[in-house]
Backbone as JSON Lines, residues from 0, in Angstrom:
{"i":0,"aa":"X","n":[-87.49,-41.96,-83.5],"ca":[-88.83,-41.48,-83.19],"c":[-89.14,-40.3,-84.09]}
{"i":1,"aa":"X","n":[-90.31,-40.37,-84.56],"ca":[-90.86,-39.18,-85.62],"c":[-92.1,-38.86,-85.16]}
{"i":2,"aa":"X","n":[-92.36,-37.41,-85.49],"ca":[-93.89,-36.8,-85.01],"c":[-94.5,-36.3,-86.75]}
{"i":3,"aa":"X","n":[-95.79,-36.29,-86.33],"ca":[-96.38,-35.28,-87.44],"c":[-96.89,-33.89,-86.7]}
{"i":4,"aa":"X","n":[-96.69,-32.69,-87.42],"ca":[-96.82,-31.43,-87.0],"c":[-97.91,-31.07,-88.04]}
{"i":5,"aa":"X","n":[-98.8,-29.95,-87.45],"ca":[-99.52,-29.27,-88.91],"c":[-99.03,-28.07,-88.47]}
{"i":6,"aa":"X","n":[-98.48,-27.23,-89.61],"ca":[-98.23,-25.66,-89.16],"c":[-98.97,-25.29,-90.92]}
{"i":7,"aa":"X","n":[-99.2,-24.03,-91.03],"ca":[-99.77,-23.23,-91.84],"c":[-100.6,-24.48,-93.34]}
{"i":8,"aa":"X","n":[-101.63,-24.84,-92.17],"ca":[-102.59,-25.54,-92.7],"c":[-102.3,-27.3,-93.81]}
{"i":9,"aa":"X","n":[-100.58,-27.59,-93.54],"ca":[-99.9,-28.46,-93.97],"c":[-99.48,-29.86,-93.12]}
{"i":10,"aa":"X","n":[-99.32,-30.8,-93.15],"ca":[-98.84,-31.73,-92.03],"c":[-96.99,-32.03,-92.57]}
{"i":11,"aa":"X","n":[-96.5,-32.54,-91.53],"ca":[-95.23,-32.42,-92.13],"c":[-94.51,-33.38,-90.48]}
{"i":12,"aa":"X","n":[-93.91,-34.3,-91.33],"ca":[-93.44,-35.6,-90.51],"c":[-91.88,-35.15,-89.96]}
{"i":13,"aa":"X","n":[-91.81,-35.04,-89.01],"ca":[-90.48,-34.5,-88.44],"c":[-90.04,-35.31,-87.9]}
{"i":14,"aa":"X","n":[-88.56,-35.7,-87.62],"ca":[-87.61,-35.85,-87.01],"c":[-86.97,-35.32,-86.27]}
{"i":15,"aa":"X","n":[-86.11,-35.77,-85.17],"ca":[-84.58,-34.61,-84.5],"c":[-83.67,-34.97,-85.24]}
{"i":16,"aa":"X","n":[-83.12,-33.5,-85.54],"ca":[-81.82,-33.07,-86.0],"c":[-82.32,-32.9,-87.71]}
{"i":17,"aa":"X","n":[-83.89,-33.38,-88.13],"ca":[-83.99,-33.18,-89.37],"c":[-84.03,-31.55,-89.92]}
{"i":18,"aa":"X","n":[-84.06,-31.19,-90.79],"ca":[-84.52,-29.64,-91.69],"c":[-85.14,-29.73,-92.44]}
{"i":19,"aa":"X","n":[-86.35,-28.89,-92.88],"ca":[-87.54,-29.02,-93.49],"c":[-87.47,-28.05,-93.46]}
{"i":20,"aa":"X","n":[-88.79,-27.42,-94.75],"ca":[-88.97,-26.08,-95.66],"c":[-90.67,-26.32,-94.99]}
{"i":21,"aa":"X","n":[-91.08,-25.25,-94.49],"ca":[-92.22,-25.19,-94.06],"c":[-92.73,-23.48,-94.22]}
{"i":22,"aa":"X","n":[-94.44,-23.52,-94.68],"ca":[-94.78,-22.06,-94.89],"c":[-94.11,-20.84,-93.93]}
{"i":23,"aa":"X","n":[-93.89,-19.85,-94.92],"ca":[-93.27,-18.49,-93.83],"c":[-94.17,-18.02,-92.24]}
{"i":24,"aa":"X","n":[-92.9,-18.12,-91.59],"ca":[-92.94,-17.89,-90.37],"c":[-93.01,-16.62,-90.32]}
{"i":25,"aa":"X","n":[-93.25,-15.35,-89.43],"ca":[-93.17,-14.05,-88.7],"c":[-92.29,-14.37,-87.81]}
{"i":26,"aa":"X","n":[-90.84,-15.27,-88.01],"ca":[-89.77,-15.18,-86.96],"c":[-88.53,-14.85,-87.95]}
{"i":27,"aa":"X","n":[-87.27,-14.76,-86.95],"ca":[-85.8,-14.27,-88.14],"c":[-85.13,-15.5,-87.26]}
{"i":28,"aa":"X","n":[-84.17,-15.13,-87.94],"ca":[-83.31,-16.44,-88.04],"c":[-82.35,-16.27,-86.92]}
{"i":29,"aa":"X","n":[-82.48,-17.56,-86.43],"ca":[-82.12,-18.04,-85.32],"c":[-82.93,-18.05,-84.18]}
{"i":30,"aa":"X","n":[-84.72,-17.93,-83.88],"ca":[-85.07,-17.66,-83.48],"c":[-85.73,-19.17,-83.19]}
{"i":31,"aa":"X","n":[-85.67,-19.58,-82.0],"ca":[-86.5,-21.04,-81.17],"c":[-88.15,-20.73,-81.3]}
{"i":32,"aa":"X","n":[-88.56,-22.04,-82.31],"ca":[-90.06,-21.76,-82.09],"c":[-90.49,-23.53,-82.1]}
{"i":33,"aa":"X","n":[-91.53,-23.57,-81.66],"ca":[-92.53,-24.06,-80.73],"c":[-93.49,-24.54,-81.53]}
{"i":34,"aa":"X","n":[-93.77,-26.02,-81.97],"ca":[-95.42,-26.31,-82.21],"c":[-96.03,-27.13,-81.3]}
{"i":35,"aa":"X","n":[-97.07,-26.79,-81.5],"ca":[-98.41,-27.59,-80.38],"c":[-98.87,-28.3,-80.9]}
{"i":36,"aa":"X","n":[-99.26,-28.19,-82.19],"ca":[-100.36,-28.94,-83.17],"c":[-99.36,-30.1,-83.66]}
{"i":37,"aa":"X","n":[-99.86,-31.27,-82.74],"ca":[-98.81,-32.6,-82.98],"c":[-100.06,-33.43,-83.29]}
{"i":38,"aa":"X","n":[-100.2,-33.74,-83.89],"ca":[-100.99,-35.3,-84.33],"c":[-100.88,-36.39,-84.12]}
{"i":39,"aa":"X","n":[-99.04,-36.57,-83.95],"ca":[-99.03,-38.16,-84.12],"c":[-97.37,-38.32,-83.19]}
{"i":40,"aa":"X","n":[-97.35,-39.0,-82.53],"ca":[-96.01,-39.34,-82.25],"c":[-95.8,-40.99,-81.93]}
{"i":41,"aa":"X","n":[-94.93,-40.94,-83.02],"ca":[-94.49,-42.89,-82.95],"c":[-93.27,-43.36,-81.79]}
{"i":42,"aa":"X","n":[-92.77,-44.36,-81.82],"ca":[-91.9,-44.66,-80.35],"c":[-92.56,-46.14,-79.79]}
{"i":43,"aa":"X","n":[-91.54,-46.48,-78.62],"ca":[-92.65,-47.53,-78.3],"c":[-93.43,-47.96,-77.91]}
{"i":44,"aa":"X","n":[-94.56,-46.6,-77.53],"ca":[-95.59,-46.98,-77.44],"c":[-96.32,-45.67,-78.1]}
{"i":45,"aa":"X","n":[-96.87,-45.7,-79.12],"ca":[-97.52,-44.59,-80.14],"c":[-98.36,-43.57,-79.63]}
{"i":46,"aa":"X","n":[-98.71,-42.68,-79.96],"ca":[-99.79,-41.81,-79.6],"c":[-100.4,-40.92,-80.62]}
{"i":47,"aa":"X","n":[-101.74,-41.09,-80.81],"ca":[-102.38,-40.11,-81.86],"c":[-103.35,-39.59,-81.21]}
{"i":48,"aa":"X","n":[-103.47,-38.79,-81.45],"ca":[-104.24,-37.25,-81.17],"c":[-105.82,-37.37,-81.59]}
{"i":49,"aa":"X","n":[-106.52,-36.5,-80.84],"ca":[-107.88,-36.12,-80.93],"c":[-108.54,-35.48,-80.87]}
{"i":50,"aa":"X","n":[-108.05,-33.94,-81.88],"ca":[-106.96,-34.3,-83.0],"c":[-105.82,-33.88,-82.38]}
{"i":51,"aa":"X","n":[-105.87,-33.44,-81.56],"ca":[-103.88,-33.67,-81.37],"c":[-103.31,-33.91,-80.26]}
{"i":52,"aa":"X","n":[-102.35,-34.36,-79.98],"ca":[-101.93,-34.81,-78.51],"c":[-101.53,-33.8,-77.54]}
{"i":53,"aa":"X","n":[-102.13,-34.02,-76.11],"ca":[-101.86,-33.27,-75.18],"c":[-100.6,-32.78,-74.28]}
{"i":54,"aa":"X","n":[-100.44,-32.3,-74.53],"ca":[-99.44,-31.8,-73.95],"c":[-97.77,-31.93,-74.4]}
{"i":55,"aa":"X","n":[-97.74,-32.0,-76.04],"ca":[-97.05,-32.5,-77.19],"c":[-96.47,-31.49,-77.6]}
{"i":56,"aa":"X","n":[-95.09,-31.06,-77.85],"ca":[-94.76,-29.47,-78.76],"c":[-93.68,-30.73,-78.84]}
{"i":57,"aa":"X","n":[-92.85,-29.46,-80.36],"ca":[-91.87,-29.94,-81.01],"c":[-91.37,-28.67,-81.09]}
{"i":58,"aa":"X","n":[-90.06,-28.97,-80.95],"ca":[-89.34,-27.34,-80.71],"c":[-88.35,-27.42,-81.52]}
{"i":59,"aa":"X","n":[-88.34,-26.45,-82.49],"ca":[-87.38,-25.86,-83.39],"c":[-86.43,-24.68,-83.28]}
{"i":60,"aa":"X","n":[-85.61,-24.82,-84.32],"ca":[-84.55,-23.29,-84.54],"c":[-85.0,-23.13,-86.07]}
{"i":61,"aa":"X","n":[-85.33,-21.62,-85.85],"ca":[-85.29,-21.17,-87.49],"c":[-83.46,-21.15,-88.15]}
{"i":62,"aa":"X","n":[-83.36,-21.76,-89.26],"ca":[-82.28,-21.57,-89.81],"c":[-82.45,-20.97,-91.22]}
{"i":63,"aa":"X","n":[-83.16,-20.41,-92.08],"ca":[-83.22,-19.69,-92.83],"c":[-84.75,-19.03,-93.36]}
{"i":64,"aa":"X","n":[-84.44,-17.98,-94.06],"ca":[-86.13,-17.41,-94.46],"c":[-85.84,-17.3,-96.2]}
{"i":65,"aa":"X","n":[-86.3,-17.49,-97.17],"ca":[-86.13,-18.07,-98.75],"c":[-87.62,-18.16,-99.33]}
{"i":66,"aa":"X","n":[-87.29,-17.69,-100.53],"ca":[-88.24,-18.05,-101.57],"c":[-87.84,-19.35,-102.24]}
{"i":67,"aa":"X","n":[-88.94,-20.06,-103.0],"ca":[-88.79,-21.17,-103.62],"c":[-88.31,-21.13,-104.76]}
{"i":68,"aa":"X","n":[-88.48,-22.01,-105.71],"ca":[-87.81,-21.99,-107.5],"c":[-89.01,-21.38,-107.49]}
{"i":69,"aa":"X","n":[-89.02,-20.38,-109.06],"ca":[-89.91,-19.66,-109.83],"c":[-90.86,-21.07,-110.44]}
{"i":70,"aa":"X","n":[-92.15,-20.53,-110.23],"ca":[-93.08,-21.87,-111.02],"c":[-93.74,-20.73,-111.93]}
{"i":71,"aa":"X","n":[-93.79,-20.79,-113.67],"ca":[-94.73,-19.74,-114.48],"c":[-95.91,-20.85,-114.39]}
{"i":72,"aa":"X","n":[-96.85,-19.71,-114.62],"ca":[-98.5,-19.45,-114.55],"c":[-98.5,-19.06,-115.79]}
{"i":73,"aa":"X","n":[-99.73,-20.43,-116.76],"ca":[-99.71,-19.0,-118.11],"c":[-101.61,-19.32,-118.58]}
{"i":74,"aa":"X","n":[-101.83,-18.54,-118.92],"ca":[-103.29,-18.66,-119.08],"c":[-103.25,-18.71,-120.49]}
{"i":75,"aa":"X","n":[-104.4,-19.12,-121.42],"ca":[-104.4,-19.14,-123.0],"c":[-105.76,-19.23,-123.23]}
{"i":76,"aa":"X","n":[-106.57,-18.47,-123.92],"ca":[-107.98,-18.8,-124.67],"c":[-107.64,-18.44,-125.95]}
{"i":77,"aa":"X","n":[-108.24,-19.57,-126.51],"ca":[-107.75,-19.62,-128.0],"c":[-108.85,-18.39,-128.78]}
{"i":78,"aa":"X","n":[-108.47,-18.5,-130.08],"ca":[-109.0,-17.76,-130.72],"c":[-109.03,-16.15,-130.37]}
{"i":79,"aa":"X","n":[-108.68,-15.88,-129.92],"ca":[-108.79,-14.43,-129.17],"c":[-107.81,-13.88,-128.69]}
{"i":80,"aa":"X","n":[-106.17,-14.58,-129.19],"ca":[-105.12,-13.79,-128.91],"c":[-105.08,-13.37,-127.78]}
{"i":81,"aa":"X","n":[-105.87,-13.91,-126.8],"ca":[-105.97,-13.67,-125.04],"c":[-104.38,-14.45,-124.47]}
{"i":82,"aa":"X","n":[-103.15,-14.19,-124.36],"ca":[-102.43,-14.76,-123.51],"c":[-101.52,-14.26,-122.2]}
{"i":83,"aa":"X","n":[-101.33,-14.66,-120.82],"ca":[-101.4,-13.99,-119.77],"c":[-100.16,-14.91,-119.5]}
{"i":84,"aa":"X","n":[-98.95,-14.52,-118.77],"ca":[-97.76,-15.55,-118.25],"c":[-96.97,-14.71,-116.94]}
{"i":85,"aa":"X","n":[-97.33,-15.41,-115.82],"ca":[-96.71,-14.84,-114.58],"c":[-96.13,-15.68,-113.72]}
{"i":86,"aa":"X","n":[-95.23,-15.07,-112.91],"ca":[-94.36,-15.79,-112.2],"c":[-94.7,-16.25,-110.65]}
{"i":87,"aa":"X","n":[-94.39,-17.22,-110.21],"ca":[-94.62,-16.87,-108.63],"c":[-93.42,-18.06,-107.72]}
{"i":88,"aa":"X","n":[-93.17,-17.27,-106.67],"ca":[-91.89,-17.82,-105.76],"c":[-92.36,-17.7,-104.56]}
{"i":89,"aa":"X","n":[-92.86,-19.16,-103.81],"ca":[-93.87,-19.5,-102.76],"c":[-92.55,-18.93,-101.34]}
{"i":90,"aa":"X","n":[-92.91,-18.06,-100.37],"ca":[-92.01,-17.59,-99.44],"c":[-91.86,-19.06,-98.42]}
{"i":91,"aa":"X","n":[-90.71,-19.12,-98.13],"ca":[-90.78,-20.77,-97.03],"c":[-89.79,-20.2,-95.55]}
{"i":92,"aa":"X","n":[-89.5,-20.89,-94.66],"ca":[-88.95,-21.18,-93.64],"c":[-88.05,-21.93,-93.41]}
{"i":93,"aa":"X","n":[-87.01,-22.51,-92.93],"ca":[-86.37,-23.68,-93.1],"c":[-85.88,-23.71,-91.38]}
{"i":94,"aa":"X","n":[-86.18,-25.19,-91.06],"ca":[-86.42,-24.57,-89.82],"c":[-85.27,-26.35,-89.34]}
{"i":95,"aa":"X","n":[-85.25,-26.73,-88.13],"ca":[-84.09,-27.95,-87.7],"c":[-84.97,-28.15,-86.38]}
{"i":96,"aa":"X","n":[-85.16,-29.18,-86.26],"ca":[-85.78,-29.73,-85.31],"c":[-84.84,-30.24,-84.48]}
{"i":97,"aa":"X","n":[-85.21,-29.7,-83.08],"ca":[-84.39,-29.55,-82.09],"c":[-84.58,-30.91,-81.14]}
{"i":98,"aa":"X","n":[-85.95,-30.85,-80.95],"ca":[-86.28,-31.52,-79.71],"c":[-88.09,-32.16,-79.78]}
{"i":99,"aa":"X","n":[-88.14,-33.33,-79.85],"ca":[-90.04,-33.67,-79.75],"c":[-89.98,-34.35,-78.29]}
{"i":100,"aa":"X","n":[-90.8,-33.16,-77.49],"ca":[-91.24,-33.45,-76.19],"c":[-92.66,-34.39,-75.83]}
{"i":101,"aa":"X","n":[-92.28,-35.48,-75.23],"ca":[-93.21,-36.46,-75.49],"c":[-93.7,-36.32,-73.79]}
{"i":102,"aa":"X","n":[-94.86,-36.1,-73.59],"ca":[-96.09,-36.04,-72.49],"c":[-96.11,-37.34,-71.67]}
């Protein structure tokens, strides 16, 4: 059985016992958290949301807090010796799905 979750404006298809990298949380590690915003839960008999299902959470453990690989940014306008090159390392979550409580 698999759910879809949206947390920080993303959807993201979960499993139990799976781990997934999802936008930074305001929790530390080891800390049990909780989504509501379920969309979809499959099984044998399905349920989708409108938009999301009632009375639906998926409960996690945070297991780590991490930045991503470095991705460079480089800007260029020609002729004008204009060139700009910066770095950026997207902050993530990594979180283990504990439990999808089905209504």
């Amino acid at each position: 059985m698999y759910a879809v979750i949206e947390t920080g404006g993303l959807q993201f298809e979960v499993e139990e016992g799976k781990s997934l990298h999802i936008p930074r949380l305001a929790s530390t590690v080891g800390d049990k958290v909780s989504f509501d915003k379920v969309l979809l839960i499959s099984g044998d008999e399905p349920k989708v949301g409108k938009p999301y299902v009632e009375n639906a959470t998926v409960e996690a453990e945070v297991v780590n807090q991490g930045k991503e690989d470095k991705i460079i940014v480089s800007t260029y306008k020609r002729r004008t010796k204009y060139r700009r090159k910066a770095g950026h390392r997207q902050p993530y979550t990594e979180i283990k799905i504990n439990r999808i409580a089905v209504p």
